[in-house]
C-alpha positions as CSV (number, residue, x, y, z in Angstrom):
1,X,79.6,25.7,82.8
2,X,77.3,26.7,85.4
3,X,77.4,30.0,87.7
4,X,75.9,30.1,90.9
5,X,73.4,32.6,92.6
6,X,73.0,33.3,96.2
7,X,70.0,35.0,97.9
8,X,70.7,37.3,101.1
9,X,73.2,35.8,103.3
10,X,72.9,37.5,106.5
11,X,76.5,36.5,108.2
12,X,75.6,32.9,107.1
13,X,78.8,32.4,106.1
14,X,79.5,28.4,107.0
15,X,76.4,27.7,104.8
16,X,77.7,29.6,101.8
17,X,81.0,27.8,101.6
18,X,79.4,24.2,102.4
19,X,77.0,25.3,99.2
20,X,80.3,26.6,97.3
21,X,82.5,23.4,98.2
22,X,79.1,21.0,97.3
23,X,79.6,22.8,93.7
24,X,83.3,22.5,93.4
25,X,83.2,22.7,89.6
26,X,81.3,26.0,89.6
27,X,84.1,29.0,89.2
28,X,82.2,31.5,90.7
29,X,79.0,32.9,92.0
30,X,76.8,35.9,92.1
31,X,75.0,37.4,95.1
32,X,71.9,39.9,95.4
33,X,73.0,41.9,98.3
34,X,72.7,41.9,102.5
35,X,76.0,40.0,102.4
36,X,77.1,41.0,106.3
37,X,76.2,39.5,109.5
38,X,74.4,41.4,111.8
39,X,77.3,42.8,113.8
40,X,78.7,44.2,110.1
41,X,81.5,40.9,109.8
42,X,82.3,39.9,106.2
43,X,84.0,36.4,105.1
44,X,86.2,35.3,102.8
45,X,84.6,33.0,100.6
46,X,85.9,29.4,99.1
47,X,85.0,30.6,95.8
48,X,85.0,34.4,94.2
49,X,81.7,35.9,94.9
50,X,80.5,39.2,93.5
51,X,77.8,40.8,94.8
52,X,75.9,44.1,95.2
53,X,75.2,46.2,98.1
54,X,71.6,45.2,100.5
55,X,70.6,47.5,102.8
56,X,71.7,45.4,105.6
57,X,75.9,46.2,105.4
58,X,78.4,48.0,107.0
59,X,79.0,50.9,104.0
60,X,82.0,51.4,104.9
61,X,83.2,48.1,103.7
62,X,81.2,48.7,101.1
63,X,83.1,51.7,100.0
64,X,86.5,50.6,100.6
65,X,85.5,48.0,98.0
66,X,84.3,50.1,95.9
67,X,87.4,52.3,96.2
68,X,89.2,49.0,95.1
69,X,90.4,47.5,98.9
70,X,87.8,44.5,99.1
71,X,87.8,43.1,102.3
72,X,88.5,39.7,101.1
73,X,90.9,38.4,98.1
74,X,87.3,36.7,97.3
75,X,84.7,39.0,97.5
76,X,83.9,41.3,94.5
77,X,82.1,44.4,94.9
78,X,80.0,45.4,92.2
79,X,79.0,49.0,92.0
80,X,75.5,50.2,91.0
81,X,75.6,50.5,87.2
82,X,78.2,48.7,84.9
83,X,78.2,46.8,82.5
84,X,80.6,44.7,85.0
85,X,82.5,41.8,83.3
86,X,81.7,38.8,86.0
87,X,82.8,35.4,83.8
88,X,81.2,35.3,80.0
89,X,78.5,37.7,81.4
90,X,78.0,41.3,81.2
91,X,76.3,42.3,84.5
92,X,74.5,45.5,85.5
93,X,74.0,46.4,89.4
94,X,71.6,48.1,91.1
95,X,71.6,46.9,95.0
96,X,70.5,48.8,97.9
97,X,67.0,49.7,98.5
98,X,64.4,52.8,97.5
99,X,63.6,55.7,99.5
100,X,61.5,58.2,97.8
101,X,63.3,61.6,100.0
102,X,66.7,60.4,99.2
103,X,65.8,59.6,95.8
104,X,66.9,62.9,93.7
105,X,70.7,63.0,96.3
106,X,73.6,62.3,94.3
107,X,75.2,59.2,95.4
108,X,78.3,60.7,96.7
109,X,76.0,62.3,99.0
110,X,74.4,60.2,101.0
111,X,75.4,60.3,104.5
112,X,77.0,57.6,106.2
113,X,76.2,56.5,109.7
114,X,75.9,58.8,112.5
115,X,77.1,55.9,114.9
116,X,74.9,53.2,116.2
117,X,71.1,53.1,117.5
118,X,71.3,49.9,120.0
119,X,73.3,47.6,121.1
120,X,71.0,44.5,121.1
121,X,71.9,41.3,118.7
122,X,69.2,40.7,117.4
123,X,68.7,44.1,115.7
124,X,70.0,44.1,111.9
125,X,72.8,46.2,111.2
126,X,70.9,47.9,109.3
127,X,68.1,48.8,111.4
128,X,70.6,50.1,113.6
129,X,72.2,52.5,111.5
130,X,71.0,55.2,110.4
131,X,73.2,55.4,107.0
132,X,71.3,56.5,103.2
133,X,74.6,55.0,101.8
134,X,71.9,51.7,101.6
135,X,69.5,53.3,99.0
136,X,70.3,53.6,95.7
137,X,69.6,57.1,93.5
138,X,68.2,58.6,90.3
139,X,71.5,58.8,88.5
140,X,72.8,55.0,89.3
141,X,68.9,54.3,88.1
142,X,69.8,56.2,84.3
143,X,73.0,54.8,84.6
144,X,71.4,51.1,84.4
145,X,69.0,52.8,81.7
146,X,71.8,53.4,79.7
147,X,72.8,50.5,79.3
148,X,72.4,47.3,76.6
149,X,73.7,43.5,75.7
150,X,73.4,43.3,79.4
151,X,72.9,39.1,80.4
152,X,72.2,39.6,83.7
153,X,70.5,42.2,86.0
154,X,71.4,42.0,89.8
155,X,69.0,44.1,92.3
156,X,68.7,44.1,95.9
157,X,64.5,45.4,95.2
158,X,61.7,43.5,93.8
159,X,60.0,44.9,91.1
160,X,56.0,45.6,90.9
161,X,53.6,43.6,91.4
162,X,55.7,42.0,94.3
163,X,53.3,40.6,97.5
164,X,56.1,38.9,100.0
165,X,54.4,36.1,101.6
166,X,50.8,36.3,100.2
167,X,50.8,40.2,101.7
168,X,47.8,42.6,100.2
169,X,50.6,45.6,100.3
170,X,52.7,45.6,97.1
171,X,56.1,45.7,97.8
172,X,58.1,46.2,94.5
173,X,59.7,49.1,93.1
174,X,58.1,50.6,89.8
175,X,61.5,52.1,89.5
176,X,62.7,48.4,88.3
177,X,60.8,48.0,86.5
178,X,61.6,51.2,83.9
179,X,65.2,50.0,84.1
180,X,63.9,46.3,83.0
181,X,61.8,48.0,80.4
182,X,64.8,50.1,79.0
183,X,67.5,47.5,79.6
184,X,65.4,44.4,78.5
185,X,68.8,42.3,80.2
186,X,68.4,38.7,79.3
187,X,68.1,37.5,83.3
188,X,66.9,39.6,86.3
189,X,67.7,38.4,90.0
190,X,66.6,40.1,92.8
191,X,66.5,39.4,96.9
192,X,65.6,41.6,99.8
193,X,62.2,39.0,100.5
194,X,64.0,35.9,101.1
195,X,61.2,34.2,98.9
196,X,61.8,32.5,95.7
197,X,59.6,33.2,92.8
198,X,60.2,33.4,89.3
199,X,57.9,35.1,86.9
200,X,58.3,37.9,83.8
201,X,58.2,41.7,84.3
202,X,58.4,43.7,81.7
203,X,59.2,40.4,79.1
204,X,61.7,39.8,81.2
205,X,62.6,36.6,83.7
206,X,62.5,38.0,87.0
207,X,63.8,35.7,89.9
208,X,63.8,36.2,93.4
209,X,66.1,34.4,95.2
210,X,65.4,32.4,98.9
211,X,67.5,33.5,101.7
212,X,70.8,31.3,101.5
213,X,69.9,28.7,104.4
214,X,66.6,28.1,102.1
215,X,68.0,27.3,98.4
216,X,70.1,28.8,95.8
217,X,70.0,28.6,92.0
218,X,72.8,27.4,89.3
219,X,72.6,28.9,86.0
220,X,73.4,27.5,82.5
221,X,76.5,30.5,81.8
222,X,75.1,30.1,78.4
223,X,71.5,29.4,78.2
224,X,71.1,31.2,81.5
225,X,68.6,28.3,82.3
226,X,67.9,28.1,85.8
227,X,67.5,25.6,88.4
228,X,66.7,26.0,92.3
229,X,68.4,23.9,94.5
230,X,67.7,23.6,98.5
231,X,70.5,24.2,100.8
């Protein structure tokens, strides 16, 4: 059996379920986060698809999932930490993005949205809302710290060394790294960059996953092999 695993999607929901219905004989799929379109729509998708928050969403739909009202019979919301049960797999989460002066706020209080910057299209919906829901914290990090037997590791941030696109800046998070270090999970997949690479950190397999409309992996449920596939 194979399970499937999607980079970003960005409201590019026709592509997903073409790549779902090409793969009819995979049960379900896996997703590293900025699931929404740009105007905050969600989908329901052909197949059952969990996934973990980007920092591209509307958090509101994000927390009515998490309260338990998904927005679609189909989509499965999991919440930073775990272990989550997704198939044979034990799954830890940790999606949403770093900010240093949010770091130390309990995750219950991040603020939500104070309504929204622009009206233009083209602006993310995350770049036009100014809600911390979209970082993660220090007590969802110890909470994936915690944890062990854990096959597969689902962040929405790179870990370090990351340079997106041949950039000088480094654009991982050292703080997924400690959690790699401490978990040692048996698979980590990450998104955010919408450019594939696959490498270790911390003696670990540490994937990156293409933005949907690029490619998308299928992994042995068993071996956890891996294999990219274009879209």
């Amino acid at each position: 059996m194979h399970i499937g695993a999607l980079g970003d999607i960005h409201g590019e929901f026709d592509a997903v379920n073409e790549i779902m219905k090409r793969h009819g004989d995979v049960p379900l799929w896996i997703s590293v986060g900025d699931v929404a379109s740009n105007d905050g729509k969600y989908f329901a998708p052909v197949a059952p698809l969990y996934w973990i928050k980007g920092n591209n969403e509307d958090f509101d739909v994000v927390a009515a999932a998490q309260a338990g009202r998904p927005s679609a019979p189909t989509l499965h919301y999991l919440a930073n930490g775990g272990p989550h049960l997704v198939g044979p797999w034990r799954v830890a989460a940790l999606g949403g993005t770093f900010a240093p002066s949010w770091y130390h706020t309990p995750a219950a209080a991040l603020p939500p949205s104070k309504g929204r910057k622009g009206t233009a299209a083209s602006i993310k919906l995350g770049k036009s809302r100014d809600d911390k829901r979209r970082h993660f914290v220090r007590e969802e990090v110890l909470a994936c710290k915690a944890l062990t037997k854990v096959d597969v590791f689902l962040t929405h941030e790179a870990p370090r060394p990351f340079y997106p696109a041949g950039r000088r800046i480094d654009s991982g998070k050292t703080v997924i790294n400690d959690v790699l270090a401490a978990m040692r999970p048996r698979l980590h997949l990450f998104g955010h960059h919408h450019e594939f690479t696959d490498s270790l950190r911390q003696s670990v397999r540490s994937i990156g996953l293409d933005v949907v409309t690029t490619s998308y992996v299928l992994i042995n449920a068993d071996t956890l092999r891996c294999e990219r596939l274009d879209t």
